[in-house]
C-alpha positions as CSV (number, residue, x, y, z in Angstrom):
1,X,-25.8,-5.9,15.9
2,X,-23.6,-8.9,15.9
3,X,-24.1,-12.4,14.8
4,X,-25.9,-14.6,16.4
5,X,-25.5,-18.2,17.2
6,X,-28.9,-20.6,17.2
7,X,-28.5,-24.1,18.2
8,X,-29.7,-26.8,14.7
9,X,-32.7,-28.5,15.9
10,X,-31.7,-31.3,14.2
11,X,-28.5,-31.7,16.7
12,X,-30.7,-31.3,19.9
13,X,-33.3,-34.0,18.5
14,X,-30.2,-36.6,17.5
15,X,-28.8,-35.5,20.9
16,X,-25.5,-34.7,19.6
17,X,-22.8,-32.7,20.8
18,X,-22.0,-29.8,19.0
19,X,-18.9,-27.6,18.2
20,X,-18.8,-24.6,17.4
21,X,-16.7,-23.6,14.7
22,X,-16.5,-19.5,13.7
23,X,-15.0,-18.8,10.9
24,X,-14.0,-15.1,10.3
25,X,-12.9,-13.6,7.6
26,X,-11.6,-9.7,9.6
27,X,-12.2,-6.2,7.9
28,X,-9.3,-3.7,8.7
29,X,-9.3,-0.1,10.0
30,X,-10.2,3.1,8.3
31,X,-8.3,6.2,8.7
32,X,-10.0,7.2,11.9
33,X,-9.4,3.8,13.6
34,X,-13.1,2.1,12.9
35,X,-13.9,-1.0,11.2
36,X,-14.5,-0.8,7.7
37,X,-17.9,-2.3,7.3
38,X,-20.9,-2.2,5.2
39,X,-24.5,-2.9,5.2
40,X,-23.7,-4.3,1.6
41,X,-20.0,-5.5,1.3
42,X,-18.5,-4.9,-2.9
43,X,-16.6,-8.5,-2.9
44,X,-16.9,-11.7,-1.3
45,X,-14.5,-13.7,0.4
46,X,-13.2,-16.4,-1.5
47,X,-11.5,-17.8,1.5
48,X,-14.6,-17.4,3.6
49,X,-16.5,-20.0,1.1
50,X,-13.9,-22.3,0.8
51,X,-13.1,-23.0,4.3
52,X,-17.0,-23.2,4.8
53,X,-17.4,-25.9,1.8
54,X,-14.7,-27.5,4.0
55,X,-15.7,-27.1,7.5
56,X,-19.4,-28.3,6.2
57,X,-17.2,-31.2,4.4
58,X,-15.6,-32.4,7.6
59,X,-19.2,-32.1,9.2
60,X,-21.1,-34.3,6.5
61,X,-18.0,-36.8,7.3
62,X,-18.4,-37.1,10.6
63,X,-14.7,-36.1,11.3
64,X,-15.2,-35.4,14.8
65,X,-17.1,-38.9,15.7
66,X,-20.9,-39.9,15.0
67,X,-21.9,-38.1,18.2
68,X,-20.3,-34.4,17.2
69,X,-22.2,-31.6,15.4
70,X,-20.0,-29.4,13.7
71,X,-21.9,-26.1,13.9
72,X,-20.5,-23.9,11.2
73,X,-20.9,-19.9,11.6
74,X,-19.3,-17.6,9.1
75,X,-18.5,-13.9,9.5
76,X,-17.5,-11.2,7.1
77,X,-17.1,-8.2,9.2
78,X,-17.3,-6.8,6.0
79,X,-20.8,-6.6,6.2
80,X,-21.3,-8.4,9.8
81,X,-20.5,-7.0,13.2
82,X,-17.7,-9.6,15.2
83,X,-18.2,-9.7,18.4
84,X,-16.0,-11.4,20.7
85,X,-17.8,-11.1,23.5
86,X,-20.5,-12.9,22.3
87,X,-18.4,-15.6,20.8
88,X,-16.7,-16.0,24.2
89,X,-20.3,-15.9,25.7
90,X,-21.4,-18.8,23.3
91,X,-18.1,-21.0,23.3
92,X,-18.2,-20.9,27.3
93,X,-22.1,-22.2,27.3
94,X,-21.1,-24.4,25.0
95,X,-18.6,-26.0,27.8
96,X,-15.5,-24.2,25.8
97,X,-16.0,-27.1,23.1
98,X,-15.3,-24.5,19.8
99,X,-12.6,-22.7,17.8
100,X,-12.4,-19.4,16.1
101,X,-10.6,-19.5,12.5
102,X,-9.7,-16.2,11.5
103,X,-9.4,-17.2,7.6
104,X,-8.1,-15.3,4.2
105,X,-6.0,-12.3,6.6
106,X,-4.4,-10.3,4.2
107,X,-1.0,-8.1,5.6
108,X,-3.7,-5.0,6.1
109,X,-6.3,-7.1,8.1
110,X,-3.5,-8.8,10.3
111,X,-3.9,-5.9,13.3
112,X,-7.3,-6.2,12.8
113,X,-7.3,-10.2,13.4
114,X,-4.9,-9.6,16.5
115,X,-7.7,-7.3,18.1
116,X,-10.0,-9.8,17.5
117,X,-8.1,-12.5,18.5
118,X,-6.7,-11.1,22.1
119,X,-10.0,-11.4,24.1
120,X,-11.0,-14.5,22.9
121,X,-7.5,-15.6,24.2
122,X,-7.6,-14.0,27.0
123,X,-10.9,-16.0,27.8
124,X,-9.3,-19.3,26.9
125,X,-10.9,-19.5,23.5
126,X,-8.9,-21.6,21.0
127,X,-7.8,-19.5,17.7
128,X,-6.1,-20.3,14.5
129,X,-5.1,-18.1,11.9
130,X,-4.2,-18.6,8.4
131,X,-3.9,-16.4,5.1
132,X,-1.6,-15.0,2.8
133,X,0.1,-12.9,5.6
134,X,1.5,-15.6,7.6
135,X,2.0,-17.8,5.1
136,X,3.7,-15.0,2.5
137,X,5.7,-14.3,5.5
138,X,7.1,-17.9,6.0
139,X,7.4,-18.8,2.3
140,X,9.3,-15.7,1.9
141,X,11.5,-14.6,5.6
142,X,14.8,-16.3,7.7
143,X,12.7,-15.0,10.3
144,X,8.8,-15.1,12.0
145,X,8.2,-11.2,11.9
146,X,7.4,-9.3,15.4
147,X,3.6,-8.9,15.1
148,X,3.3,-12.8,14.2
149,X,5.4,-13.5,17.0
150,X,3.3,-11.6,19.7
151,X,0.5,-13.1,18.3
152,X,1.8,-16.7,18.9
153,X,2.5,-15.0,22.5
154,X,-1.2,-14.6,23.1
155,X,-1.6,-18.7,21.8
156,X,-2.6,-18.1,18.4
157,X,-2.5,-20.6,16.4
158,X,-1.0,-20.3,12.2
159,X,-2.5,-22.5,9.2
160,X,0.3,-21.8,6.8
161,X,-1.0,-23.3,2.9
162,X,-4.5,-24.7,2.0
163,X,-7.0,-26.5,3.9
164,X,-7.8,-29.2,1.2
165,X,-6.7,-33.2,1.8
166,X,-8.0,-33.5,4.8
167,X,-5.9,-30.9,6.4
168,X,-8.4,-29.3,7.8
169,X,-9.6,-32.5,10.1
170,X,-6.5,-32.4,12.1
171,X,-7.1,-28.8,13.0
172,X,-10.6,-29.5,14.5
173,X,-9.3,-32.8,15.8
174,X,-6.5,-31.0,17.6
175,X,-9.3,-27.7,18.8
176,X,-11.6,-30.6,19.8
177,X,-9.2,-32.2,22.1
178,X,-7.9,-28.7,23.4
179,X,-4.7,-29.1,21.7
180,X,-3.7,-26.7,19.1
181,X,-0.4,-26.6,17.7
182,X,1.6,-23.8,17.4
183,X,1.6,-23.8,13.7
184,X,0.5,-26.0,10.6
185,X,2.8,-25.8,8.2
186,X,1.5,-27.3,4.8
187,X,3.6,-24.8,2.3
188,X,5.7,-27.4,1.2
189,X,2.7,-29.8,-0.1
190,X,0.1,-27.8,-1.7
191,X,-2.9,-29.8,-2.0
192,X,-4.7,-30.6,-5.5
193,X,-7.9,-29.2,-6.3
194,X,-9.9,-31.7,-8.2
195,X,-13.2,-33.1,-7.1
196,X,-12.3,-31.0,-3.1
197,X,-14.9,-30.4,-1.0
198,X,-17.0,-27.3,-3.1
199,X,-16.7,-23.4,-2.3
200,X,-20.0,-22.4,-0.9
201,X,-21.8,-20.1,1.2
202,X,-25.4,-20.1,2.5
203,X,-27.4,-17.7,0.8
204,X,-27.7,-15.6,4.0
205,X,-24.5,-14.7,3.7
206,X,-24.2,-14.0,0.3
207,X,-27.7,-11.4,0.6
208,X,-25.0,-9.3,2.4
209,X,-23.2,-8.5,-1.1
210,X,-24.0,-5.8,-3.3
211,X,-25.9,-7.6,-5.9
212,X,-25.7,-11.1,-4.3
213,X,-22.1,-11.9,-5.3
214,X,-20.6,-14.6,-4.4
215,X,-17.0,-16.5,-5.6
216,X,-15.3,-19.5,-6.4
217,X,-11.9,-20.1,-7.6
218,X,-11.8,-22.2,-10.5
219,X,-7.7,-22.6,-9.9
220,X,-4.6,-22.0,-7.9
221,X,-1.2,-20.8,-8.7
222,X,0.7,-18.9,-11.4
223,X,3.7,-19.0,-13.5
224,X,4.2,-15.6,-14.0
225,X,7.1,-13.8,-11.5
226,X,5.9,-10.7,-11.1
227,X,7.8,-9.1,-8.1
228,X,4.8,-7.5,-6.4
229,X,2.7,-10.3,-6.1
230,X,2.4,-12.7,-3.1
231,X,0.2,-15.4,-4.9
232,X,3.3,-16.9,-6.3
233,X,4.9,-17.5,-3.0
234,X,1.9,-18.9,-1.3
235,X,-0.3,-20.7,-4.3
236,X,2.7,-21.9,-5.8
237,X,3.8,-21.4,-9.8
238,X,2.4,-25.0,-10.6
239,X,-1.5,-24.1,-11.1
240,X,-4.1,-26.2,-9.8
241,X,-7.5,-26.7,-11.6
242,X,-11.0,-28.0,-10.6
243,X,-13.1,-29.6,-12.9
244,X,-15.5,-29.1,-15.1
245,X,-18.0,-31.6,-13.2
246,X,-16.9,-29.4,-10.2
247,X,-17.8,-26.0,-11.8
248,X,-21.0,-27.5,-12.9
249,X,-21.4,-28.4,-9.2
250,X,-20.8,-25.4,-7.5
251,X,-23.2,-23.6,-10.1
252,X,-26.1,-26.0,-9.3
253,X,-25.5,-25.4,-5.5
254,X,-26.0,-21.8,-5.7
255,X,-28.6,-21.6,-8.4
256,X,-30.9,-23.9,-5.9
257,X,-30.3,-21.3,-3.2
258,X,-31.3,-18.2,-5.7
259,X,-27.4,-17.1,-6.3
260,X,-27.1,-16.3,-10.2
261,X,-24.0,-13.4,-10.1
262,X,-20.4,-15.1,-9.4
263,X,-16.7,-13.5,-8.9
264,X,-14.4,-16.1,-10.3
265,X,-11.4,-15.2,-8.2
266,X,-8.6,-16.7,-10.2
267,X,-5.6,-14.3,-10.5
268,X,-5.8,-15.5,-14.0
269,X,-8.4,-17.6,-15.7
270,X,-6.9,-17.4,-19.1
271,X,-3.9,-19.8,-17.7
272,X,-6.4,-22.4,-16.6
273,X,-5.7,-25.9,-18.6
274,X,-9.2,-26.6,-18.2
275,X,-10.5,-23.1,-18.8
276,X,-12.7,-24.4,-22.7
277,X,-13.7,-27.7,-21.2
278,X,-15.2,-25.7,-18.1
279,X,-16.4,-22.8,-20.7
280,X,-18.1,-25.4,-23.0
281,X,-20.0,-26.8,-19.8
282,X,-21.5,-23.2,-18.8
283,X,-22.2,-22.7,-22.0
284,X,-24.5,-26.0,-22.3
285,X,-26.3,-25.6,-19.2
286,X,-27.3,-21.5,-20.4
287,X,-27.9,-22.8,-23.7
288,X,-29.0,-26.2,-23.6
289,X,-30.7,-25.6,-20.3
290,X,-31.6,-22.2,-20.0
291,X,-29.5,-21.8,-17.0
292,X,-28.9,-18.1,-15.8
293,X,-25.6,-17.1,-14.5
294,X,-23.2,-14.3,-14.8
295,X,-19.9,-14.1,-14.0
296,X,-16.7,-11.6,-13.7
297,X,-13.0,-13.4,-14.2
298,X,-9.2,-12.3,-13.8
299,X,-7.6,-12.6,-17.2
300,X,-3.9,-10.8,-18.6
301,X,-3.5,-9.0,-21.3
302,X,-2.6,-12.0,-23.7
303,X,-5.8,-13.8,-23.1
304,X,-6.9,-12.7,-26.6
305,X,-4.4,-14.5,-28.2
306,X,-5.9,-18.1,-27.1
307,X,-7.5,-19.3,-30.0
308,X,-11.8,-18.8,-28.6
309,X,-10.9,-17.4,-24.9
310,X,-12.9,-14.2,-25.3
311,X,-15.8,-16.1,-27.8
312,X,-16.6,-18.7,-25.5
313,X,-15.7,-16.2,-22.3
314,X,-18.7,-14.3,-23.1
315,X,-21.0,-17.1,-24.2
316,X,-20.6,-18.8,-20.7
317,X,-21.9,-15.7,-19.2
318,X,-18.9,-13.7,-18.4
319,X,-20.2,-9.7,-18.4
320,X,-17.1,-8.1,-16.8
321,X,-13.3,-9.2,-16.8
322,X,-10.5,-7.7,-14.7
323,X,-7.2,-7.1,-16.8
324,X,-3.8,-6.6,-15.0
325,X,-2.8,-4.0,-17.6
326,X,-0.8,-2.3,-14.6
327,X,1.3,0.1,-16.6
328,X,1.4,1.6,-20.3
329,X,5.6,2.4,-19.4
330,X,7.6,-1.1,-20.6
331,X,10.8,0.3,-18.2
332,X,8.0,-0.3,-15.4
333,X,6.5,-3.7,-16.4
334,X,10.0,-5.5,-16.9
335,X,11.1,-3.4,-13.7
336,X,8.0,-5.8,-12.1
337,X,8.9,-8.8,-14.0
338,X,6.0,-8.3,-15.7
339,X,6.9,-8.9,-19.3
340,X,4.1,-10.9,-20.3
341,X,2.6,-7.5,-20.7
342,X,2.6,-5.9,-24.3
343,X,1.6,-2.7,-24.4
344,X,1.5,-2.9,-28.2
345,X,-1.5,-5.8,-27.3
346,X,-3.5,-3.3,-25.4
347,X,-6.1,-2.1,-28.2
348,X,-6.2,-5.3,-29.6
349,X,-6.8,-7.4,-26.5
350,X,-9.4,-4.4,-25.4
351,X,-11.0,-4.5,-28.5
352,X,-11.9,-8.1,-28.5
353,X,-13.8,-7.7,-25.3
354,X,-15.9,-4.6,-26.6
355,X,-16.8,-6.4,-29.7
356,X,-18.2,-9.7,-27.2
357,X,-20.0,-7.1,-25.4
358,X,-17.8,-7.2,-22.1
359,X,-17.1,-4.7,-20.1
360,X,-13.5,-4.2,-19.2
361,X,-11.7,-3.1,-15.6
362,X,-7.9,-2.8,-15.6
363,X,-5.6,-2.4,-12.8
364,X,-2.9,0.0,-12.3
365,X,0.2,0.9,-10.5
366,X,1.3,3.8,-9.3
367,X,4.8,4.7,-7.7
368,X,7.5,2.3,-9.8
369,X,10.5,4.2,-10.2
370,X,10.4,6.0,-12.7
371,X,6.8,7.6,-12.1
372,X,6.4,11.1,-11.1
373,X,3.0,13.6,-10.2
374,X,3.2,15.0,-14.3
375,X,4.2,11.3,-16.0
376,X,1.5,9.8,-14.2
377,X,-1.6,12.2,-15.4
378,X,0.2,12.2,-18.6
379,X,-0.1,8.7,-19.4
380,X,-3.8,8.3,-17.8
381,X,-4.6,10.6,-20.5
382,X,-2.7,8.8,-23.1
383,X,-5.2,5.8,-21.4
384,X,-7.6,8.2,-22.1
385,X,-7.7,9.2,-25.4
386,X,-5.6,5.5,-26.6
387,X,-7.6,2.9,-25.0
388,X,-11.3,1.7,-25.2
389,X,-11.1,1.1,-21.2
390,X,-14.4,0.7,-19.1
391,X,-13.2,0.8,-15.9
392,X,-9.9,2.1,-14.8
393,X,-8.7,1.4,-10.6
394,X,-5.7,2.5,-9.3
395,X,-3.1,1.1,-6.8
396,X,-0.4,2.0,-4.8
397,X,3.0,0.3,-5.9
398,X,3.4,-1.4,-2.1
399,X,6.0,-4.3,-0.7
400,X,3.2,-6.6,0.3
401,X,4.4,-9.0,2.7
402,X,5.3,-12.1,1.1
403,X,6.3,-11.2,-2.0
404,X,9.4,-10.6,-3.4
405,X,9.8,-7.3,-3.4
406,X,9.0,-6.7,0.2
407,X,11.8,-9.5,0.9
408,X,13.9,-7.2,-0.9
409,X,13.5,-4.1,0.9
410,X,13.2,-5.7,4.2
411,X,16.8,-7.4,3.8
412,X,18.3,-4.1,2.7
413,X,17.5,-2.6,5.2
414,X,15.1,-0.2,3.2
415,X,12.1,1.7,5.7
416,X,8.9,0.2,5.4
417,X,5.7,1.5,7.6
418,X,5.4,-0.5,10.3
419,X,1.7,-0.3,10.6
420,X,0.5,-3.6,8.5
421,X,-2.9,-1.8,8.1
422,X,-1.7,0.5,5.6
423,X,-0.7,-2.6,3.7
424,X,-4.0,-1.9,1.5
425,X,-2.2,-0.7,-1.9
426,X,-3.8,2.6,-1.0
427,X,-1.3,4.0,1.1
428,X,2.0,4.7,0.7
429,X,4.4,2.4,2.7
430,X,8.1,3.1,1.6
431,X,10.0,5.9,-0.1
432,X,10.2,6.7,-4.0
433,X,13.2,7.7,-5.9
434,X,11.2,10.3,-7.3
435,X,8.4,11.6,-5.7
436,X,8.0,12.7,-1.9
437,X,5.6,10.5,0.1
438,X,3.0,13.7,0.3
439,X,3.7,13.9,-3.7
440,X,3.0,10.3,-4.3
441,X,0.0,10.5,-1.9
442,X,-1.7,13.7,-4.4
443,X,-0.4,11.9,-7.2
444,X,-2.5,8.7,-6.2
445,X,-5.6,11.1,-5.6
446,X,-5.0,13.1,-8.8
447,X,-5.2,9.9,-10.7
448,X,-8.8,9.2,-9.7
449,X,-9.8,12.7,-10.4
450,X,-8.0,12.5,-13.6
451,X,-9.8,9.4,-14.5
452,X,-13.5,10.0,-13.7
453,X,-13.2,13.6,-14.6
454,X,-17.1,14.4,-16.1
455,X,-15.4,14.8,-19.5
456,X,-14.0,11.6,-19.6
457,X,-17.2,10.2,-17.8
458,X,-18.9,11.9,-21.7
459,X,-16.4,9.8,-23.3
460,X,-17.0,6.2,-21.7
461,X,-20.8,6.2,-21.8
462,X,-20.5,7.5,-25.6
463,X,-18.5,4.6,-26.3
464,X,-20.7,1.7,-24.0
465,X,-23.9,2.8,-26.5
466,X,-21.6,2.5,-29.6
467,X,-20.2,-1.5,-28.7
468,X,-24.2,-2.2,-27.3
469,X,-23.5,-2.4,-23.8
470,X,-25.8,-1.2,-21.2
471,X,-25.4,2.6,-20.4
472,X,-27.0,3.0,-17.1
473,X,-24.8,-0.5,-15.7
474,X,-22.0,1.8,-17.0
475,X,-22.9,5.1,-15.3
476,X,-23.7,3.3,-11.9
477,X,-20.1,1.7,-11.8
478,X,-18.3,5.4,-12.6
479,X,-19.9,6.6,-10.6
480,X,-18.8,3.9,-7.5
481,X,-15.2,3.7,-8.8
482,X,-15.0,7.5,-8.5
483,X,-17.7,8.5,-5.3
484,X,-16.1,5.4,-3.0
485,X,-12.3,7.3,-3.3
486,X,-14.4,11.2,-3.6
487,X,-16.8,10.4,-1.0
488,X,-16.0,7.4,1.4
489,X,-11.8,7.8,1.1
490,X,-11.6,4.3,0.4
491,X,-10.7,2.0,-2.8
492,X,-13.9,0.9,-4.3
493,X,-13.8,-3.1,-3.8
494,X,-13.3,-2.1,-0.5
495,X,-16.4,-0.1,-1.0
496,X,-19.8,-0.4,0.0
497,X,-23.8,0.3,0.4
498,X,-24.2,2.7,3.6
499,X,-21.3,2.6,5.9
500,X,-21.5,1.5,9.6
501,X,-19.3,2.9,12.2
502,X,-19.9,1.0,16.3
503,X,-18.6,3.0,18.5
504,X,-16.7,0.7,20.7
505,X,-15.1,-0.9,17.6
506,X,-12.1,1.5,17.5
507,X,-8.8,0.6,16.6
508,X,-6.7,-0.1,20.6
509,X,-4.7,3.0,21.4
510,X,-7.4,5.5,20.1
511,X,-10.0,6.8,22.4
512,X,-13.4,6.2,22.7
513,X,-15.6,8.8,21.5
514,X,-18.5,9.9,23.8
515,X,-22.1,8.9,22.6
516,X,-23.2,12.6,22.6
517,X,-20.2,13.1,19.9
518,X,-20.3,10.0,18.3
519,X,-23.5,9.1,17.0
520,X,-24.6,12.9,16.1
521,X,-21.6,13.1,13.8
522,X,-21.9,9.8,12.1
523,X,-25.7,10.6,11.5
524,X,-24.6,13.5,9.3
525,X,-22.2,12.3,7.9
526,X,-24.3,10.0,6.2
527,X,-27.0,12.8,5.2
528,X,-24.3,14.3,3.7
529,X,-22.6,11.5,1.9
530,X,-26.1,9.9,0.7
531,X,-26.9,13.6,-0.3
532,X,-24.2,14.2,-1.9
533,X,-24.5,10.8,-3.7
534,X,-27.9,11.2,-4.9
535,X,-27.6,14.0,-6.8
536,X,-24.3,12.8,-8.3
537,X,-26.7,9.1,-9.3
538,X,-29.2,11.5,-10.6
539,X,-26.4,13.4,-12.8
540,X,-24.9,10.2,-13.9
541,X,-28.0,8.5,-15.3
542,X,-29.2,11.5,-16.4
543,X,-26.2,11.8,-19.1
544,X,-26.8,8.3,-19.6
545,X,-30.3,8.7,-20.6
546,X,-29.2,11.9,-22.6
547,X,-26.6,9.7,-24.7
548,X,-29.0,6.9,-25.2
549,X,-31.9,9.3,-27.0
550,X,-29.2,10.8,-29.2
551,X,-30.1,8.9,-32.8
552,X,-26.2,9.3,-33.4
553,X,-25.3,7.2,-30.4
554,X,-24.8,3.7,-32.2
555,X,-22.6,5.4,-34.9
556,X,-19.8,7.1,-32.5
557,X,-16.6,6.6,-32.7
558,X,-13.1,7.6,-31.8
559,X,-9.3,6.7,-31.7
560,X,-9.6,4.0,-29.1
561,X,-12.6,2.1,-31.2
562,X,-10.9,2.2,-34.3
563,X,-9.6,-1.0,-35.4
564,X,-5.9,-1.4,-34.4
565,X,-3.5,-1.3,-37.3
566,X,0.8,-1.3,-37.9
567,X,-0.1,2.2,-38.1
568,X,-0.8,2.8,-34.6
569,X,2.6,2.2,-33.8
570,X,3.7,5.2,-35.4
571,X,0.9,7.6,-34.6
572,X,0.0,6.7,-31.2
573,X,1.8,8.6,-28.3
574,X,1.5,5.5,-26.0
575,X,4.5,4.5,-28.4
576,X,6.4,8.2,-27.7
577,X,6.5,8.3,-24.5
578,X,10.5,7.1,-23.8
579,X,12.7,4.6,-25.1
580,X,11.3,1.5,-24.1
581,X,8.2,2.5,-25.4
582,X,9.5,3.1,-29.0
583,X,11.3,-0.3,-28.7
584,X,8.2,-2.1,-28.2
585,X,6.3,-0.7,-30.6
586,X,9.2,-1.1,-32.9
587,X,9.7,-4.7,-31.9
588,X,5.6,-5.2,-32.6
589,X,6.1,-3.7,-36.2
590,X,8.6,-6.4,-37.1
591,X,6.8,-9.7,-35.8
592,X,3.8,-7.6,-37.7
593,X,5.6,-7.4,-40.9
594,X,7.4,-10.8,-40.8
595,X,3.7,-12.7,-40.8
């Protein structure tokens, strides 16, 4: 079923005219060429909410005269069929007075957009596109690449930036009055942040989210240079902040619609100038006002360091924080640029989140140069035995578009997949010094295994009991992190509750299935999956419930709980493991005996 558009009585009764303004964030393909959709999506789109807070903004205002209704409909084909038929179907009734904004695209979801976007073209229907693909692309190239050219071909429109300062008006101005331009550049002149229009979805929305997540970002930017990253190039390395007033805003907005569980999207909360004053104010209004709220953040792996970060972290309700550890290898980090990263600050920084009762994630890359099948499984074990680590995802090392290092391959001349829809850091896109493409591809599946292996699995919950947090939360998300690679073949924020497949919503260029084919094949695959997934759930809590009786439980402990000490540097192998690796641990033995 797609979504369906239903006049607001309240602009038939003022008699206004309305336009229609879709806003789509796109999904990309799966292996087999169908939309990757959910019934419940993992993550929200932070892009979706923001250019609805704005969009709602510009309606409030009146932008497009007193008489003009800006009807505002939001799609995550995430979780929500697009169809362009019936958008074309709608627009048209609507005397062709709308625009489709296909917002957030991200390099993988770019083919994806274009597929959307050609039939509503080809019907007349005005589109504009923005996200970090175009505008990476342009921040970053001498030239527009092919796909974005044969997109402007078919009269697509690019937003190149952020929507804030009123930048957004111009663009339903221009739609309104039938004239697009080619391209709104606003990379040059990022806009500031404070007291801007609030990022917000309508609850409806947000029901279609496991757990009724939704997101906000709290701030833009960041002054780190790491090479694979394409924030830097289109956010900018000046940060932008919103307020605390703001924050307390967008909190009260979603509370009175029944949304308590929030995905603070920053790439990196801990750089935040305003991150205590923002901190303090969640904390007085669960504290003060008995205010429930939860929250996962983006932090590195020197947040610890900041005198009360991880304190005051947990008392304004965050439960779960991301850390970019990426690699335990130091030749890899400064290979990436990315030197803020210690590895002698792992345990520490890890610790101070068990002992606040957080559970941890970490990201981490696979395929920098000097990686290979056997140094890879070696060094997840190391993670392993060394590291109290919740959560462990894994991505491939890939030249997004936009950042630096695809700049760099691209004007060597180095071979890069030209299908943008691999572009999803879980599929190899360009050669390795060391490793084949079919060895980097087992090595990347061998890491998950590797990871969630069940003896490992005994390890975590073991440890979850011991720093008092919650067991079965802890069995439920190993057992998504490892069944949405083991069962669904995809990475688990891309993951989801029961997949849906339409038939005709196959990637161009692949054929359509027959009905007699289709639909009894789908049907069992999802017996199967859902069969194999409950007795996997059942195994899971099971050894969760086993581990919670044990009257031991609170007492265990291992290497990775122990408190860090100089010593580790000598005894640890994460310190063994080459050259660079004795360095830092030798460097982290001198600052440790100078103070």
């Amino acid at each position: 079923m797609g979504f369906f558009w239903r006049a607001p009585a309240t602009a038939r009764a003022q008699g206004r005219r309305r336009f229609l303004l879709y806003l789509v964030k796109p999904s990309h393909y799966d292996e087999d060429g169908y939309v990757i959709q959910w019934l419940r999506s993992a993550i929200p789109s932070n892009s979706l909410a923001v250019l609805y807070g704005l969009a709602d903004d510009c309606n409030r205002r009146r932008a497009l005269g007193e008489d003009v209704e800006i009807e505002i409909v939001p799609i995550d084909e995430t979780n929500s069929r697009v169809c362009p038929a019936e958008i074309i179907k709608h627009i048209k009734a609507n005397g062709g007075f709308g625009l489709v904004g296909l917002v957030g695209v991200q390099s993988n979801q770019f083919p994806r957009s274009i597929d959307i976007a050609r039939p509503l073209r080809a019907a007349g229907v005005q589109v504009c596109l923005g996200g970090f693909h175009v505008s990476g692309c342009m921040a970053t190239l001498p030239d527009m690449p092919a796909e974005m050219k044969e997109a402007q071909r078919l009269g697509v429109s690019f937003f190149l930036g952020e929507a804030e300062g009123g930048r957004l008006d111009q663009v339903l101005k221009d739609a309104a009055a039938g004239a697009l331009k080619p391209i709104y550049n606003h990379l040059d002149d990022l806009p500031g942040i404070e007291g801007a229009p609030l990022p917000l979805l309508p609850a409806e929305r947000i029901g279609r989210t496991v757990g009724g997540l939704s997101s906000l970002d709290v701030g833009r930017g960041c002054p780190f240079q790491c090479s694979f990253c394409t924030i830097i190039n289109v956010q900018g390395r000046k940060s932008r902040y919103r307020t605390a007033d703001d924050v307390e805003a967008i909190m009260r907005a979603n509370l009175a619609q029944g949304v308590q569980y929030f995905f603070i999207t920053d790439d990196n909360l801990a750089r935040n100038r305003n991150w205590e004053a923002i901190f303090d104010r969640l904390i007085h209004l669960r504290e003060a006002e008995g205010l429930r709220f939860k929250f996962i953040i983006q932090v590195d792996t020197l947040c610890h360091k900041i005198p009360n970060f991880v304190e005051k972290a947990a008392r304004a309700g965050v439960k779960r924080v991301f850390i970019g550890l990426e690699n335990i290898n130091p030749e890899s980090l400064v290979g990436a640029r990315k030197k803020q990263n210690r590895i002698a600050d792992y345990r520490e920084m890890l610790l101070a989140w068990k002992k606040v009762r957080v559970l941890t994630y970490a990201g981490y890359i696979l395929g920098f140069p000097t990686d290979t099948p056997e140094t890879i499984v070696r060094d997840i074990k190391i993670i392993q035995r060394e590291l109290p680590l919740d959560i462990l995802e894994f991505f491939c090392l890939t030249p997004l578009p936009g950042s630096e290092d695809h700049k760099r391959l691209l004007l060597s001349g180095v071979a890069m997949d030209p299908d943008l829809n691999k572009y999803d850091l879980l599929h190899v896109t360009t050669g390795h010094a060391k490793m084949s493409k079919a060895e980097w591809e087992a090595a990347y599946r061998l890491a998950w295994e590797t990871y969630y292996a069940p003896e490992h699995v005994e390890t975590i919950l073991p440890r979850a009991v011991a720093t008092r947090l919650n067991a079965d939360s802890m069995a439920l998300l190993l057992l998504w992190f490892s069944a949405s690679m083991a069962l669904e073949k995809v990475h688990p924020l891309e993951s989801g509750i029961v997949r849906r497949k339409h038939r005709r919503d196959r990637r161009p260029g692949l054929p359509l299935e027959s009905p007699l084919l289709f639909y009894p094949k789908y049907v069992a695959e999802l017996l199967a999956k859902h069969a194999e997934m409950a007795r996997l759930l059942w195994r899971s809590l099971s050894l969760a419930r086993r581990i919670k009786r044990d009257p031991q439980a609170r007492r265990y402990t291992d290497v990775a709980l122990a408190p860090p000490t100089v010593g580790d540097l000598d005894a640890f192998e994460m310190f063994k493991i080459n050259d660079s690796a004795r360095a830092a641990a030798s460097k982290a033995k001198r600052l440790a005996e100078a103070r």
